[in-house]
C-alpha positions in Angstrom: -12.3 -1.4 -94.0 -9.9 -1.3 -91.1 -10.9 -0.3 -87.6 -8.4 1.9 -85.9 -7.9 2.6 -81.7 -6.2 5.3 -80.3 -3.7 6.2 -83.2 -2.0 9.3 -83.4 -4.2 11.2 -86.1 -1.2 11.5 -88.3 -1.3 8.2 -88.8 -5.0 7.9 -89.1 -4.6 10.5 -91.9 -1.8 8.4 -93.5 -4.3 5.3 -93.6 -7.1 6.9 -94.8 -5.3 7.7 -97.8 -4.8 4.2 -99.0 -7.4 2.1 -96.9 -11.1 3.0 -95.5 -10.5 3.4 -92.0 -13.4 3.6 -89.0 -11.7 5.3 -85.9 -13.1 3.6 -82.9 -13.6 5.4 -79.8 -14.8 4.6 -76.2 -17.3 8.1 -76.5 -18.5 6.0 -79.3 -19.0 2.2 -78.7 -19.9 0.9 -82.1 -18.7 -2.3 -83.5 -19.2 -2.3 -86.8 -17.9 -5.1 -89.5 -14.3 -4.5 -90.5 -11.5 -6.8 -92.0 -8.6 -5.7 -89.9 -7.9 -3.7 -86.6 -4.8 -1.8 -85.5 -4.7 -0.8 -81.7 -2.0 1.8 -80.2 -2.0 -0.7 -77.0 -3.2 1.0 -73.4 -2.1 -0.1 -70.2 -4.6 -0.5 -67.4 -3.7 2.9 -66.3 -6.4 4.4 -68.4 -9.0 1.7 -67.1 -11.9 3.3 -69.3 -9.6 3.1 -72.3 -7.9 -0.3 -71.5 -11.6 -1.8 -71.0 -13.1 -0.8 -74.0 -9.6 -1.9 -75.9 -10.4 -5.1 -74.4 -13.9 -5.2 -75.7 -12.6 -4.3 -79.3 -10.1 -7.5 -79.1 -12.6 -9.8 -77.5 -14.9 -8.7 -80.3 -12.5 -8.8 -83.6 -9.6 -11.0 -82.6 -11.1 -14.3 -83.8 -13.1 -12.4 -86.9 -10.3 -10.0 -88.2 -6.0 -9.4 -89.1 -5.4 -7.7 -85.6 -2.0 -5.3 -85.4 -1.0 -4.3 -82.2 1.6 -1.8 -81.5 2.8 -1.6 -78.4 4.0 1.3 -77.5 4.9 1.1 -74.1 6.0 -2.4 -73.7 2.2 -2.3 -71.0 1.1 -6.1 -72.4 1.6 -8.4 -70.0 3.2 -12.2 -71.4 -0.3 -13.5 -70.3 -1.7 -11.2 -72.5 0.6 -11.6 -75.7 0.3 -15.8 -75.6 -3.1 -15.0 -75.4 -3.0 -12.9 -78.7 -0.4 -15.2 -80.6 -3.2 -17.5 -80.9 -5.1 -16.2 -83.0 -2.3 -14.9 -85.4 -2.3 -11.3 -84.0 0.7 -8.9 -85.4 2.6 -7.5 -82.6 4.8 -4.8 -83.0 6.8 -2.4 -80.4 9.3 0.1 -80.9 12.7 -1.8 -79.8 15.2 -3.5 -82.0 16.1 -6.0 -79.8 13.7 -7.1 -77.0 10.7 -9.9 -77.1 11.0 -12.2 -79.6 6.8 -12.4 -80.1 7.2 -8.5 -81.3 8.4 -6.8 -84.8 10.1 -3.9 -84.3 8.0 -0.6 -85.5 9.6 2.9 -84.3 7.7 5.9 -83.3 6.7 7.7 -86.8 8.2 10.8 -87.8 5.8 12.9 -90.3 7.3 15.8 -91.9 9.1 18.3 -89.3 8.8 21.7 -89.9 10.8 23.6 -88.1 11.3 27.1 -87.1 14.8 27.7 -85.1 15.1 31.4 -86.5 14.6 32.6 -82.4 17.2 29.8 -80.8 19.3 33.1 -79.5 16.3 34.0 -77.6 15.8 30.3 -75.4 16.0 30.9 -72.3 17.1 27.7 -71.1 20.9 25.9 -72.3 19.9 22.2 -71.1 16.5 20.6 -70.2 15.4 17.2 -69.3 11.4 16.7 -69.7 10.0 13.5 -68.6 7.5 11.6 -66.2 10.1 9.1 -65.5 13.2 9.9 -63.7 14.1 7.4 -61.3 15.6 4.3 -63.1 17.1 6.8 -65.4 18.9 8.2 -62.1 22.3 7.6 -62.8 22.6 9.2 -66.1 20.6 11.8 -65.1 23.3 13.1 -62.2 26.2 12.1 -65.2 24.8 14.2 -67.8 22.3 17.0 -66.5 23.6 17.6 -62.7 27.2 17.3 -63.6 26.6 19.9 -66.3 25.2 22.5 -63.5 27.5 22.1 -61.2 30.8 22.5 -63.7 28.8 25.2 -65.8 27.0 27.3 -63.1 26.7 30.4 -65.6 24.6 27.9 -67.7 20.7 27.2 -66.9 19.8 23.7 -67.1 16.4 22.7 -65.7 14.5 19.7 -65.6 10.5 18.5 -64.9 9.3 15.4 -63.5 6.5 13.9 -61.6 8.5 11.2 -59.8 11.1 12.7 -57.6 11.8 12.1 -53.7 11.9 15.0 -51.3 15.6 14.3 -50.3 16.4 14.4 -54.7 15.3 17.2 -55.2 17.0 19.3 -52.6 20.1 17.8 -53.9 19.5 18.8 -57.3 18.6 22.3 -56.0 21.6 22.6 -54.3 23.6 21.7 -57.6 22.0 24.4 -59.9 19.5 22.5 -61.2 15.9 24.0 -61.5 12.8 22.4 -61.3 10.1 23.3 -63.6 6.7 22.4 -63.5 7.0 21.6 -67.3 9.1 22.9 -69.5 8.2 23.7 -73.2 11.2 22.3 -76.2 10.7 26.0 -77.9 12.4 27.2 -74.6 15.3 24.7 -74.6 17.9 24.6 -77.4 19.5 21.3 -75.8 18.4 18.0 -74.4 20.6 15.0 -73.9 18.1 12.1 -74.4 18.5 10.1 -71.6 17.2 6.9 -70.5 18.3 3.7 -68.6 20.3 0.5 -68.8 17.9 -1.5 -70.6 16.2 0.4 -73.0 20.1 1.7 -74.2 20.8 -2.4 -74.7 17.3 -3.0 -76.7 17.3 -0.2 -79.2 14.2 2.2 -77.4 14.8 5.5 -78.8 12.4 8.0 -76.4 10.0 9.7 -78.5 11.1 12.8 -76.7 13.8 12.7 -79.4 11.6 14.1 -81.8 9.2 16.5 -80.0 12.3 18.0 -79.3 13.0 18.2 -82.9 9.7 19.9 -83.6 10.8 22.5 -81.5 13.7 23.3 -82.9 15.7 21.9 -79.9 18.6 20.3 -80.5 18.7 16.1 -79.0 22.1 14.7 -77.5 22.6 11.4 -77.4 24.4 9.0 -74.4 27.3 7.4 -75.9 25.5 4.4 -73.7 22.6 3.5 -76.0 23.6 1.0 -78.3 22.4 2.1 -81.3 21.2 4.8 -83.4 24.9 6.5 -83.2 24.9 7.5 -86.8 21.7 8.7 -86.8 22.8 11.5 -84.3 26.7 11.9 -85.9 28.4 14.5 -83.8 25.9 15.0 -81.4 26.4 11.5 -79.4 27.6 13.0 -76.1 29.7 11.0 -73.2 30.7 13.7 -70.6 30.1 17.0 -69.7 32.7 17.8 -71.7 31.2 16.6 -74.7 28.2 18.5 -74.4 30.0 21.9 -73.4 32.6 21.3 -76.7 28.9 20.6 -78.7 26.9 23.4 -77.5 29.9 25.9 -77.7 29.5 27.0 -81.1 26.1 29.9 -80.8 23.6 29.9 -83.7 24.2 26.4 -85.1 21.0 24.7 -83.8 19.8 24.6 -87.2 22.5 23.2 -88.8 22.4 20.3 -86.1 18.9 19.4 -86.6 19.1 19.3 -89.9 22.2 16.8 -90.3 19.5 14.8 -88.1 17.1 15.4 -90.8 19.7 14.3 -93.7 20.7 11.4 -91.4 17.2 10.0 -90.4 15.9 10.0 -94.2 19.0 8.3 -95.9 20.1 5.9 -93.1 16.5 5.5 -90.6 13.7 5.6 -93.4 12.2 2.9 -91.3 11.1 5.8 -88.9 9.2 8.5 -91.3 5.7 7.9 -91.2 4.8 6.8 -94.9 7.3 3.6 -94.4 5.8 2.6 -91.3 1.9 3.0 -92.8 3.7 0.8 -95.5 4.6 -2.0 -93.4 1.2 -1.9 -91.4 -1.0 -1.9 -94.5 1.1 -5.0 -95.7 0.1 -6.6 -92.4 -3.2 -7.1 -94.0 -2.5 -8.2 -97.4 
């Protein structure tokens, strides 16, 4: 049996179909006997959750195959020499980054999409994420550029993290502010991000929750990889993403050349590979 900790229930669902799985949950503190653990790593943001996480590998790291995915690059170098160890399996979703990790991408299970009512989106461009401010720069290239040279165009934007003096500018430039903004509104979004994370091969998740809404993902000529995954939508100017979004009522036939794309040349990102390589983890 392999314990599981805070995994996506897609992916539980996956495992359970080839493995017996116990889902362990901090509501729940039971530790029964298992031959293998996977965690979906927590930072000490969520205390409760990073505390009981920490119980689980205190508990299993020395008695069972432990696979750690680390999702948002939280775990601390202390804590990964720690884990090496005792032959723990760590994963993240970069290409190129720390050497202790495999790479793993965010899983994509089957999209079904309905983009029958992408006339009726009342929003052109939309940017939706917690973090802004390292991603600054190609924020104002892409999304504040846009509203200011395409004024009859609505492009909005939500964030948490955002100084006062920011967001007047942005206001100033045609850019709204939403509280948050829902992908079935949006029929673009240029997935931005920053320096780094372009260099190590971190493709936001964002990607595809826009895709499940049938909203249509840009990508920065910056990042480094994943080019032909996207084809004609990797975007470098304005320009670029006016020329790409000109053409009304293609949405569809965008998302799914994305779809064609990601199953012949990205399988490592659909879900039944990835449950593949973590079940191997424990043969």
């Amino acid at each position: 049996m392999i314990g599981v900790y805070n995994l996506e229930e897609n992916m539980v669902q996956k495992l359970s179909e080839q493995v017996d799985i116990y889902e362990f949950s901090v509501d729940n503190i039971e530790f029964p006997e298992v031959d293998g653990l996977i965690i979906d790593y927590i930072s000490n943001i969520n205390y409760k959750g990073w505390v009981f996480q920490a119980a689980l590998i205190e508990k299993y790291v020395t008695k069972a195959k432990t696979v750690i995915f680390d999702r948002h690059f939280s775990m601390t170098s202390k804590e990964y020499d720690w884990l090496k160890k005792f032959g723990t399996t760590l994963f993240e979703p970069a290409i190129n980054n720390r050497r202790e990790f495999q790479y793993l991408p965010y899983w994509v299970d089957e999209l079904e999409i309905d983009w029958s009512d992408n006339t009726e989106r009342s929003i052109h461009l939309a940017y939706s994420h917690n973090n802004i401010e390292n991603r600054l720069k190609y924020f104002e290239k892409y999304y504040k550029q846009y509203a200011m040279l395409f004024p009859d165009k609505k492009v909005c934007y939500s964030t948490n993290i955002l100084n006062k003096k920011k967001s007047e500018d942005y206001d100033n430039s045609n850019l709204s502010l939403y509280k948050s903004i829902d992908y079935n509104d949006v029929l673009y979004s240029v997935v931005i991000d920053n320096k780094k994370n372009y260099e190590i091969g971190y493709l936001d998740e964002s990607v595809f929750e826009a895709l499940r809404c049938g909203c249509v993902p840009l990508l920065p000529r910056e990042h480094k990889y994943f080019h032909a995954l996207f084809g004609n939508l990797v975007v470098d100017s304005v320009e670029d993403i006016d020329y790409v979004t000109l053409i009304p009522d293609i949405n569809g036939v965008f998302i799914e050349d994305i779809l064609k794309n990601l199953n012949e040349l990205y399988p490592e990102f659909l879900i039944d590979n990835v449950v593949e390589v973590l079940i191997n983890c424990f043969k």
